[in-house]
Structures are given as C-alpha cells and as structure tokens.
C-alpha positions in Angstrom: 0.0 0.0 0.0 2.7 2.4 0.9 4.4 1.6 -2.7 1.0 2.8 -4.1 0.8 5.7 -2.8 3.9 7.3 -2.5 3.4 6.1 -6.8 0.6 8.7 -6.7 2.7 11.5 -5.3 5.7 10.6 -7.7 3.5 10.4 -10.7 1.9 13.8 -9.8 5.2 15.0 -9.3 5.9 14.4 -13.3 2.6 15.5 -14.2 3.0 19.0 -11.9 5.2 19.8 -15.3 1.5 21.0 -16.5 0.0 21.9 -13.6 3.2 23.5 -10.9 6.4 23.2 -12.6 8.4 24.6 -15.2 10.0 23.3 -18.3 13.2 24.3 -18.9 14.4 26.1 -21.7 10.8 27.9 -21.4 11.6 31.8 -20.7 8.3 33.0 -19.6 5.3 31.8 -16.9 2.5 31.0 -18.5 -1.4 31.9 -16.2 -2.0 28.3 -15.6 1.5 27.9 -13.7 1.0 31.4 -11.9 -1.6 28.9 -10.6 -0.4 26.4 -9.7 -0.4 25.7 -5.6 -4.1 25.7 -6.1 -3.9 23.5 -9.7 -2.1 21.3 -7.6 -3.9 20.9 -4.7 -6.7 20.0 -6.4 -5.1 17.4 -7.8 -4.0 16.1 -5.0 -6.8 16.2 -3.1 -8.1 14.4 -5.9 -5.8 11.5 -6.0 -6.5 11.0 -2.0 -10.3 10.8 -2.2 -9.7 8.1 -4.9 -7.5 6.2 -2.2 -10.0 6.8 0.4 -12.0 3.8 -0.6 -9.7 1.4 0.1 -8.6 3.1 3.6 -12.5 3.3 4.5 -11.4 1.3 7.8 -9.2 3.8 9.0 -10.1 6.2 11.7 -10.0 10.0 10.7 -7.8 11.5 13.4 -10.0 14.7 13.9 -13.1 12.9 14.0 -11.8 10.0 16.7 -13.8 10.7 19.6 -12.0 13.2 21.9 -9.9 12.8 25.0 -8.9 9.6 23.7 -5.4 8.1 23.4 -5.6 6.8 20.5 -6.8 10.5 19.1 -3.6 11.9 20.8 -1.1 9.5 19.8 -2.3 9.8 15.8 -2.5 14.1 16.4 1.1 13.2 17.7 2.8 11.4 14.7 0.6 14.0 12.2 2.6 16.7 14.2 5.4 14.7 13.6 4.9 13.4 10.0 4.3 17.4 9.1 7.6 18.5 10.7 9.4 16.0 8.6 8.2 16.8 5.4 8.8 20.6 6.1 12.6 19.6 7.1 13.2 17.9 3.9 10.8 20.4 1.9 14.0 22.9 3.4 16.5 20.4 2.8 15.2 19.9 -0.8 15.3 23.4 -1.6 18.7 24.0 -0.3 20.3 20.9 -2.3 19.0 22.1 -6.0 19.8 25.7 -5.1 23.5 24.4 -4.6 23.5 22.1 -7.4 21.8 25.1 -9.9 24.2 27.6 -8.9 27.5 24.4 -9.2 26.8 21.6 -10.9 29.5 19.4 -9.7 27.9 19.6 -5.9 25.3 16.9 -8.0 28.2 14.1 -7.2 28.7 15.4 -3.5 24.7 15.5 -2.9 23.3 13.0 -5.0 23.3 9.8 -2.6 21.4 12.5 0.5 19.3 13.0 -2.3 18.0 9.7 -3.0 17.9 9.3 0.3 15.2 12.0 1.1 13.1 10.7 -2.5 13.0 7.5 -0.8 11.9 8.5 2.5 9.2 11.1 1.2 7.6 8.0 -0.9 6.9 6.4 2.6 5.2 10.3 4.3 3.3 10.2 1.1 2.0 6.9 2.2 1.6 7.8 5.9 0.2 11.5 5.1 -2.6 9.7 2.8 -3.2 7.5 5.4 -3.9 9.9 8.5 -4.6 13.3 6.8 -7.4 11.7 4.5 -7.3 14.4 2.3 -7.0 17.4 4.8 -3.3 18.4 4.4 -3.0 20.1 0.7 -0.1 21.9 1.5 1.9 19.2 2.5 0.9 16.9 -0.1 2.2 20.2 -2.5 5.4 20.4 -0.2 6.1 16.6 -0.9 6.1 17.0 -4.8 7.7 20.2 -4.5 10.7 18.2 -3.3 10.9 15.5 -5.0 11.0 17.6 -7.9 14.0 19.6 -6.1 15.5 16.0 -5.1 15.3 14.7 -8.7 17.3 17.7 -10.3 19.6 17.6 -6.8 20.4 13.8 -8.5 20.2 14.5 -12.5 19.7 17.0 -14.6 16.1 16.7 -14.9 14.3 19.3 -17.3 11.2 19.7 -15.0 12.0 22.0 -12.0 9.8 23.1 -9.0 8.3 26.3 -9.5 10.8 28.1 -6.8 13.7 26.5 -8.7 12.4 28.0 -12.0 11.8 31.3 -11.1 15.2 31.3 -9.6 16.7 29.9 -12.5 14.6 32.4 -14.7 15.8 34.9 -12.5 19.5 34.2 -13.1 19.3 34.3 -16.8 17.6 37.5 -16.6 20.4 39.0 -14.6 23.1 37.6 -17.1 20.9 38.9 -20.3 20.1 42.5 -18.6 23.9 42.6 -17.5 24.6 42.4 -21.6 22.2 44.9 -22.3 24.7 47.3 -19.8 28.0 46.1 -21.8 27.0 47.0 -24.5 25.2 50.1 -23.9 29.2 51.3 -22.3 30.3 50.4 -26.1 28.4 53.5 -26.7 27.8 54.7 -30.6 29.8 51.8 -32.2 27.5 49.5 -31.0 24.6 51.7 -32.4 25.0 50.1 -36.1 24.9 46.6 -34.6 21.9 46.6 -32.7 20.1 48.5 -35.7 20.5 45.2 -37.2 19.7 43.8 -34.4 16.0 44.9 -34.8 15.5 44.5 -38.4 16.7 40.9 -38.0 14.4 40.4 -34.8 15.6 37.0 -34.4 13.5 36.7 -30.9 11.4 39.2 -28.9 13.8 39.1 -26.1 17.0 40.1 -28.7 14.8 43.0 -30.0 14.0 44.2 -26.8 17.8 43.9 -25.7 18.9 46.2 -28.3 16.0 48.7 -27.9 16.9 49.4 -24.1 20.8 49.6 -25.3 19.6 51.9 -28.2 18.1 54.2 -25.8 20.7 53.9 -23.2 23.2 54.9 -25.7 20.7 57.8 -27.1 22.0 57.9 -30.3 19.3 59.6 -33.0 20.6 57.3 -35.8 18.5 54.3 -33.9 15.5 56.9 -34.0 14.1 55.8 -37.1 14.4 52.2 -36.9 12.2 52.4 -33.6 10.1 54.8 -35.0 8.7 51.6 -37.0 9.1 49.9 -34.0 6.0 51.7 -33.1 4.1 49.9 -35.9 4.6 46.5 -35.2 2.4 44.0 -34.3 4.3 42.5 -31.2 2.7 45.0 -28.2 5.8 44.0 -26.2 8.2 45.4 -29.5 6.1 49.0 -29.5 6.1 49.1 -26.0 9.9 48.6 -25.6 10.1 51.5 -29.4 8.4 54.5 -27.5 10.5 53.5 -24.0 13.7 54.1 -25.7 12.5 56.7 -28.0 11.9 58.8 -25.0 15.4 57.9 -24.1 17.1 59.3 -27.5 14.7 62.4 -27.4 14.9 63.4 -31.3 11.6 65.4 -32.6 11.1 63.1 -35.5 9.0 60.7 -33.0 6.9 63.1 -31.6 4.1 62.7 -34.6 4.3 59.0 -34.1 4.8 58.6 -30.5 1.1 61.0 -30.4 -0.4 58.2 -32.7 1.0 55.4 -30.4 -1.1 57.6 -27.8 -4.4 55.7 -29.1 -2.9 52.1 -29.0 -5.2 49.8 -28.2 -3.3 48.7 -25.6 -3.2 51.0 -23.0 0.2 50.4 -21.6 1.5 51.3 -24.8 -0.3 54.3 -24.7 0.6 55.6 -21.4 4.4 54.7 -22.6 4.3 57.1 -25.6 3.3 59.1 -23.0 6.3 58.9 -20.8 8.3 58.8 -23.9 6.6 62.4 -25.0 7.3 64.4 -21.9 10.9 62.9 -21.9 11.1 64.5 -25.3 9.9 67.7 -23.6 9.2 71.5 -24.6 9.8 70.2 -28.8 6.3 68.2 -28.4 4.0 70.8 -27.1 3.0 72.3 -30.4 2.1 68.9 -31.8 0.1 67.8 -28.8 -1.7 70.8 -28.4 -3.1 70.7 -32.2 -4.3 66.9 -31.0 -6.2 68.4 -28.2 -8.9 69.0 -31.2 -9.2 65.2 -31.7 -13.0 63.7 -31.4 -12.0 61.1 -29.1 -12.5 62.3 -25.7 -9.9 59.6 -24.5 -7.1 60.3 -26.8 -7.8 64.5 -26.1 -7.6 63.4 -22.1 -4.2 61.4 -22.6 -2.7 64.5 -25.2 -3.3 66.8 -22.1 -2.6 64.7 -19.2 0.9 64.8 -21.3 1.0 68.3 -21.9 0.1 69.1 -18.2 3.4 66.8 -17.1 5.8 68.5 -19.8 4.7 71.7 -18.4 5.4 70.7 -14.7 8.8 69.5 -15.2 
C-alpha cells in the first residue's frame, strides 16, 4: 500500500510539469503555472479521495472521539509526519539551489538526495493515510521536493516552480547585464543593434537592443524604432516609444502621439512617458491633438502636456 501511494505523489510529481512546474528552456510563466499551488492541490486532493475507498477502515484523526489516546497519539505522529516533510521540503530546496548555482555539488549530494526521495515515498504513504485528504499543502510540499531531489540527483528538465523562477531569475540578470556592456560600447554599437531589430531573431533580442539603443541615445537608432511603433508584437512597441523617449529626437513626436491611441493602454501611457521625456519640442504637436474627437485620446494628449509643463 505504501508503494501505491507514494506512486501517486511521484507520478503527480511528473505530471506537476503541467500543472506547478516549469520546463526548462521555457523563458516565460505562462497563467496556468502562476496557478499552480491551487492546480495542484486540487489534484492532490483528488488523488486521496480516490484512495479513500480502500482506507475506508481507518479512523479520521479529527473525528476520533476526543480525549482519547488513540486520538492523541495519531495528532502526535501528524505533528510529527508534518515536521518531517517541512525539514526535507527545506533540505530539498537548499540541495537544488547548490547544485543550480555548481553543478558538480550533483556528485557530493546526489546519494542525500535519494535518500530523502525514498523517505518522502513512505510520508506520502503515511500523510494519505492519517490526513485523509485534509493536508494540501503538504501533499504540495512533498512534490515540491521530490522535484527539487530529482534535479539535486540529475539534470532533470522539469523544476519546481521556486527553482524555475530562480533559474529564470538568473538568466535575466546575465541577459540584462549584456544589455549594460554593450550600452558602455556607446555609438559603435549603435549600427549593430540596428541590425539587431530589423533581424528580430526573438522578442527578447529585439527588446535587448531597444533598451541599449536608448541607453546609448544615439538619433541614428530613431528611425528604426520609429517603426518599431508599428509593429504588431505590443511588447516590441512598447519597448520602441520607452527608448525613444530615451534618445529624445523630434522626429518621434508625430508617431509617438499616434502610439497615444494604441489599443493597448500600456502602450499608450508609454508614448506618454516617452513624450514628456522629449519635452518643450512636443507641445506644439500635442496641443493641435487636443482638437481630436476622441474624448480619450484628447484626455491622454493633455494629461501629457500638463506633465511637460510641470517639469
């Protein structure tokens, strides 16, 4: 029986890839793993009402009638059996962090490791048995682990969701760290990263040499983001009118006012910010839109003339 259960955890552990996990290699969280703790509850909630059946003989330890020893002595090893898995839930953690950040700690912690799988198979078995259902978090803190434990082991390409946003974390320092090299090459790299955004070989390479465009504030990149306002990514014109405002040439004023009635409103409010970075050159243009027929566009044109003027 123990062997079966502590199955059902290991197998929701794999399956937690889509329900709490990450894949690696992915570089973004997609809504359904934002969701995931109570995804994965669920399903194991799930997984212990279909094991109840065959346990139906068991007492439920907070329904035992009280004052009894039998009640205390099962409360006791629950207190006990929840301590434990929170111990190696920490343990877990701390073991893929060390292995994530130096790989070759995987041959110094891979027996503990194994170990600790092994051991949360048989919790799994007990926490089924006297929680009936009533411990979610625990259940979650068990395949949490043994996801930890696996890549602690192997390299495993499904991570617990704290590992993955640590590891997403670290790649996004590394990439951002680029952006800042080569923003320091100042305006030799401008010519480079121009290419860069015609080529657009991913989002994440256009958007790297839009923020090193405008940190380098060079008006030969104006054009090329100037289109960048047209495209149909909402990240791509999003990250166009940020650096625009950045360089601060007068040729995007006219099209950073049309990015002003985007259809996405984040875009919209970042022409904004882009427009009274520009400053005193944009007033004209934005007060001839104040004569626009849509009342919303006219209210964004003068909430941005009202913050140019009280710079």
């Amino acid at each position: 029986m123990a062997k079966k259960a502590g199955m059902n955890y290991l197998k929701m552990a794999v399956l937690v890839a889509g329900i709490g996990g990450i894949i690696l290699g992915n570089n973004y969280f997609s809504a359904q793993t934002q969701s995931a703790p109570l995804l994965q509850c669920k399903k194991f909630n799930r997984t212990m009402a279909s094991n109840r059946d065959e346990e139906s003989s068991l007492e439920d330890p907070v329904s035992v009638s009280r004052g009894g020893e039998g009640e205390k002595k099962k409360m006791t090893n629950l207190k006990d059996l929840i301590n434990e898995i929170g111990v190696i839930n920490k343990r877990a953690w701390e073991m893929a962090l060390s292995v994530h950040r130096d790989p070759s700690m995987r041959t110094i912690v891979k027996n503990e490791a194994k170990e600790l799988s092994d051991r949360l198979l048989v919790l799994a078995s007990e926490l089924e048995k006297v929680g009936k259902g009533n411990y979610p978090t625990e259940a979650y803190m068990i395949s949490e682990s043994i996801l930890d434990l696996q890549y602690a082991r192997e390299y495993w390409p499904i991570v617990s969701l704290r590992l993955g946003r640590e590891i997403e974390d670290d790649k996004l320092i590394k990439q951002y760290a680029a952006i800042d090299a080569i923003a320091e090459i100042g305006k030799p790299a401008v010519q480079p990263l121009i290419q860069a955004l015609k080529e657009k070989t991913t989002d994440f390479d256009w958007k790297k040499a839009a923020e090193a465009l405008g940190e380098i504030a060079d008006s030969k990149a104006a054009r090329p983001l100037i289109q960048g306002l047209e495209d149909k990514n909402d990240d791509a014109r999003n990250w166009a009118a940020q650096a625009l405002g950045k360089i601060g040439d007068a040729r995007a004023v006219q099209p950073l006012i049309e990015a002003l009635k985007d259809k996405n409103r984040d875009i919209g409010l970042a022409a904004s910010e882009a427009l009274v970075k520009i400053g005193e050159s944009a007033i004209e243009s934005l007060t001839k839109a104040l004569n626009d027929e849509h009342e919303e566009f006219r209210q964004l044109v003068k909430e941005t003339l009202d913050d140019i003027r009280q710079r």
